[in-house]
N, C-alpha and C positions, 0 to 999 in steps of 0.2 A: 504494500500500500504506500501510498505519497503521503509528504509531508502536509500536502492539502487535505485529504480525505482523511486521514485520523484528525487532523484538525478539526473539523467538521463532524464529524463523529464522537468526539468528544464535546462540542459545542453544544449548550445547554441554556435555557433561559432564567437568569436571577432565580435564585432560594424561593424568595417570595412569590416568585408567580408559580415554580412548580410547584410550591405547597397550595395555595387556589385550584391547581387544576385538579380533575375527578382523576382517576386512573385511568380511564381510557384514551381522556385527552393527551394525558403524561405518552401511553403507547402512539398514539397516531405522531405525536411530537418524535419520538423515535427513530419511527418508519418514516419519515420525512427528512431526518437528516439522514438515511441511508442512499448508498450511490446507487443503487437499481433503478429500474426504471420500469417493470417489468412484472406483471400477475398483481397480489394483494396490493403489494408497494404501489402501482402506479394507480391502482384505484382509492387509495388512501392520498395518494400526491393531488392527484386532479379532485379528488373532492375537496380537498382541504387548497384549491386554486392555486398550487405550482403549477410553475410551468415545466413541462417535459421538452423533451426535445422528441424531435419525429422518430418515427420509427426509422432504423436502419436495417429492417429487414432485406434478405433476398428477394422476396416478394415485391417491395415496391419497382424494386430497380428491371423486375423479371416481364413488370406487365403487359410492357410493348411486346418482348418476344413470345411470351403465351397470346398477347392477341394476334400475333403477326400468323402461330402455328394452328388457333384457332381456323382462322381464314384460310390458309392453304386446306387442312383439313376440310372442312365443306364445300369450296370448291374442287377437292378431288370425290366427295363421295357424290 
């Protein structure tokens, strides 16, 4: 890990406000400073209005060429 992300991971808000918060809040507080971006984590990040960053799936970058083999495909059948 980088000297930024344990940073970050260790990074925490005032005594006083985590003692205000319920338990739950304290875990989503958590899960938000974690580096994933991915399953429970991003659905805990986007509800709680971070911003993600896009997907970098193979899928986005694939879609032209699945619709390009689409298209041949039906025009050959």
């Amino acid at each position: 890990m980088t000297k930024n992300a344990l940073k970050r991971k260790r990074g925490t808000p005032p005594s006083w406000v985590i003692a205000a918060m319920s338990t739950k809040r304290r875990n989503m507080d958590k899960v938000l400073r974690s580096l994933s971006n991915v399953g429970y984590i991003a659905l805990v990040k986007h509800r709680l209005g971070s911003k993600l960053k896009e997907s970098s799936s193979g899928r986005n970058r694939a879609e032209p060429l699945l619709d390009l083999t689409t298209e041949i495909i039906r025009t050959e059948k």
